[in-house]
Every structure is written in structure tokens, then in C-alpha cells.
N, C-alpha and C positions, 0 to 999 in steps of 0.2 A: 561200439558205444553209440547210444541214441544223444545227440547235442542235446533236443527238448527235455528229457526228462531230464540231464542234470539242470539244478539249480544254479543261476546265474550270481552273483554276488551286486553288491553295490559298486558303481564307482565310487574311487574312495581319493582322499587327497592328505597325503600322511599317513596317519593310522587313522584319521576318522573320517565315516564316511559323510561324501560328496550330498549333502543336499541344501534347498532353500536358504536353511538357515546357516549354513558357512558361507554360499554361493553371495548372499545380498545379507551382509551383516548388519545385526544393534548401529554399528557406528556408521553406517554407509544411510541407513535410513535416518538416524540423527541429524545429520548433516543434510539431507533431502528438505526435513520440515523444518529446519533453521534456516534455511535457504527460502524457504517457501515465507515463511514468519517473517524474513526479512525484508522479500518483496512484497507482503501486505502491510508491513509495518512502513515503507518506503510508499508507496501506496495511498495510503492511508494520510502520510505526514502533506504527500502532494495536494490532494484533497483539501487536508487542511487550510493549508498557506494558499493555494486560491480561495477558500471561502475565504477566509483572512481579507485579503487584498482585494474581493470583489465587495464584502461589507464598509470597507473603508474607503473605496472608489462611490458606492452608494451614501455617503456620511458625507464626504465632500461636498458631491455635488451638492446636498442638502440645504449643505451650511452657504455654499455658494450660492444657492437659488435663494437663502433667507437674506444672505450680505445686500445682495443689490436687489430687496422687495424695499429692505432697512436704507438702502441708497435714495430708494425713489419715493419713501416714505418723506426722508431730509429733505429732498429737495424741493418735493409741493409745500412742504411747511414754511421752506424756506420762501419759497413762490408767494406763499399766501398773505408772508410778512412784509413785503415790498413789495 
């Protein structure tokens, strides 16, 4: 008997055969882009919360640089009255 000419089968796992889509399953790949979703979504929320706290480090000082222009405004008034 020639091995070549007979036909080989599939490997198989159970009674169905072994390919792709038993090998890396629906829920294996499910779980990949939730996974992935949830490091963009994690990501993403990082991002945020700095922009957050860098808008509001820029506010401060703002209001800081206005508090003491409004200090030294009072005092030459104050100056200018005595």
C-alpha cells in the first residue's frame, strides 16, 4: 500500500474535527477584546484625571496670580490715602 495516495483525515478532538475555530474559541476571543476595552477604557480614564488636575493646577495659579495683582492694587490705594 502507497501511504500518499491514501487520504489522510483531519485531526480531530472528540468527534469534531480539530480546527481554528474549536482551537481559539467565541469566548477566548471575547475575553481578549474585553480585556483590550478595558485597558483603553483604563487608558483613557488616566488621561482624563490628568487633564483634570492639570486644568485645575492652571486655574489656580490664575486665580493666584489675580489674588496678589488685587493685593497690590489695595495697597498703593491704600498708599495713596496717607
Amino acid at each position: 500500500m502507497n501511504d500518499l495516495a491514501a487520504p489522510t483525515a483531519a485531526p480531530t478532538v472528540g468527534s469534531q474535527p480539530m480546527n481554528d475555530r474549536t482551537v481559539r474559541s467565541t469566548p477566548m476571543y471575547q475575553i481578549m477584546y474585553e480585556e483590550l476595552a478595558r485597558s483603553r477604557m483604563s487608558e483613557a480614564q488616566e488621561e482624563a484625571e490628568t487633564y483634570r488636575r492639570s486644568r485645575r493646577l492652571i486655574a489656580a495659579r490664575r486665580w493666584q496670580r489675580k489674588a496678589a495683582q488685587a493685593a497690590r492694587r489695595a495697597r498703593q490705594a491704600q498708599n495713596a490715602i496717607w
